[in-house]
C-alpha positions in Angstrom: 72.5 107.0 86.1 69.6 106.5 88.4 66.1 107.2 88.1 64.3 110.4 88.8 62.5 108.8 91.8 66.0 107.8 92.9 67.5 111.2 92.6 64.6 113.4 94.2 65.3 110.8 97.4 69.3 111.1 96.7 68.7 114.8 96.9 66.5 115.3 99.8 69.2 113.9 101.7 72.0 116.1 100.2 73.8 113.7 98.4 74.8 115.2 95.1 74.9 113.4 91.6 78.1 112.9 89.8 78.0 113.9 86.2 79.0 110.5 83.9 80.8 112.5 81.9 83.4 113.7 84.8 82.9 110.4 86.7 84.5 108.7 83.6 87.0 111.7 82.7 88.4 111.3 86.7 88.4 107.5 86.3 91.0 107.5 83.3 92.9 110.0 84.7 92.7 107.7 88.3 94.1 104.6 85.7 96.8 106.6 83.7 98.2 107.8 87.0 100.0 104.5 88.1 100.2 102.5 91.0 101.5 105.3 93.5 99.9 104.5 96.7 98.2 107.5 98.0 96.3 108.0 101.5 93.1 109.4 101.3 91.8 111.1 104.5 87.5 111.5 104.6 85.3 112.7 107.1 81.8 112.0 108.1 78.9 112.7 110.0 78.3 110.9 113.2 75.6 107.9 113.0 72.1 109.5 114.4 71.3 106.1 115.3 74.2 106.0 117.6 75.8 102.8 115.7 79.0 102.9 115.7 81.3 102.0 112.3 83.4 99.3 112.3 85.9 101.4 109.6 85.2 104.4 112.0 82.7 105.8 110.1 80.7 106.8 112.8 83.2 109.7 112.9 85.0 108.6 115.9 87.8 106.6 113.9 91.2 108.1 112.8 93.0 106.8 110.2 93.8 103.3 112.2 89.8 102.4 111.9 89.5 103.7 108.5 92.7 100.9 107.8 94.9 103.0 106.4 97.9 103.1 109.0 101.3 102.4 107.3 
Protein backbone atom coordinates (compact mmCIF):
# COMPACT_ATOMS: atom_id res chain seq x y z
CA UNK A 1 0.00 0.00 0.00
CA UNK A 2 1.15 3.47 -0.37
CA UNK A 3 -0.39 6.68 0.43
CA UNK A 4 -2.71 8.66 -1.69
CA UNK A 5 0.02 11.39 -2.06
CA UNK A 6 2.27 8.53 -3.14
CA UNK A 7 -0.06 7.18 -5.70
CA UNK A 8 -1.31 10.48 -7.46
CA UNK A 9 2.81 11.01 -8.02
CA UNK A 10 3.03 7.05 -8.98
CA UNK A 11 0.31 7.81 -11.43
CA UNK A 12 1.26 10.92 -13.09
CA UNK A 13 4.13 9.02 -14.20
CA UNK A 14 2.20 5.95 -15.50
CA UNK A 15 3.27 3.60 -13.19
CA UNK A 16 0.29 1.48 -12.24
CA UNK A 17 -0.59 -0.01 -8.71
CA UNK A 18 -0.58 -3.62 -8.13
CA UNK A 19 -3.66 -4.89 -6.40
CA UNK A 20 -2.42 -6.78 -2.80
CA UNK A 21 -4.71 -9.17 -3.35
CA UNK A 22 -3.14 -10.44 -6.85
CA UNK A 23 0.36 -9.29 -5.78
CA UNK A 24 -0.03 -12.00 -2.97
CA UNK A 25 -2.14 -14.62 -5.15
CA UNK A 26 0.97 -14.43 -7.94
CA UNK A 27 3.53 -14.64 -5.09
CA UNK A 28 2.19 -18.16 -3.90
CA UNK A 29 1.66 -19.42 -7.08
CA UNK A 30 5.65 -17.91 -7.91
CA UNK A 31 6.57 -20.23 -4.43
CA UNK A 32 4.51 -23.42 -5.25
CA UNK A 33 6.08 -23.45 -8.68
CA UNK A 34 9.58 -24.81 -7.75
CA UNK A 35 12.93 -24.05 -8.40
CA UNK A 36 12.84 -24.23 -12.31
CA UNK A 37 15.02 -21.50 -13.48
CA UNK A 38 13.25 -19.40 -15.93
CA UNK A 39 14.72 -16.29 -18.02
CA UNK A 40 12.78 -13.34 -17.85
CA UNK A 41 13.26 -10.90 -20.80
CA UNK A 42 12.04 -6.85 -19.94
CA UNK A 43 12.27 -3.86 -21.79
CA UNK A 44 12.59 -0.28 -20.96
CA UNK A 45 12.58 3.10 -21.81
CA UNK A 46 15.86 4.81 -22.52
CA UNK A 47 17.21 7.19 -19.58
CA UNK A 48 16.18 10.99 -20.56
CA UNK A 49 19.04 11.94 -18.65
CA UNK A 50 21.24 10.16 -20.96
CA UNK A 51 22.75 7.83 -17.99
CA UNK A 52 23.45 4.86 -19.06
CA UNK A 53 22.53 1.45 -16.78
CA UNK A 54 24.91 -0.53 -15.56
CA UNK A 55 22.31 -3.84 -15.92
CA UNK A 56 21.42 -2.20 -19.35
CA UNK A 57 18.61 -0.57 -18.28
CA UNK A 58 19.09 2.39 -20.19
CA UNK A 59 17.65 0.17 -22.97
CA UNK A 60 20.77 -0.39 -24.74
CA UNK A 61 21.64 -3.85 -22.95
CA UNK A 62 20.60 -7.38 -24.18
CA UNK A 63 20.29 -9.98 -22.07
CA UNK A 64 24.36 -10.08 -21.26
CA UNK A 65 23.92 -6.49 -19.32
CA UNK A 66 20.75 -7.50 -17.76
CA UNK A 67 23.08 -10.82 -16.38
CA UNK A 68 21.20 -13.35 -17.49
CA UNK A 69 23.46 -15.13 -20.15
CA UNK A 70 23.70 -18.93 -19.60
Amino acid sequence: MVTPELAREYARRGVGLLDPDAAVAALLHEIAAGDEPQVVFAGSVADPTGGTGADGADGTGGPEAAGTTP
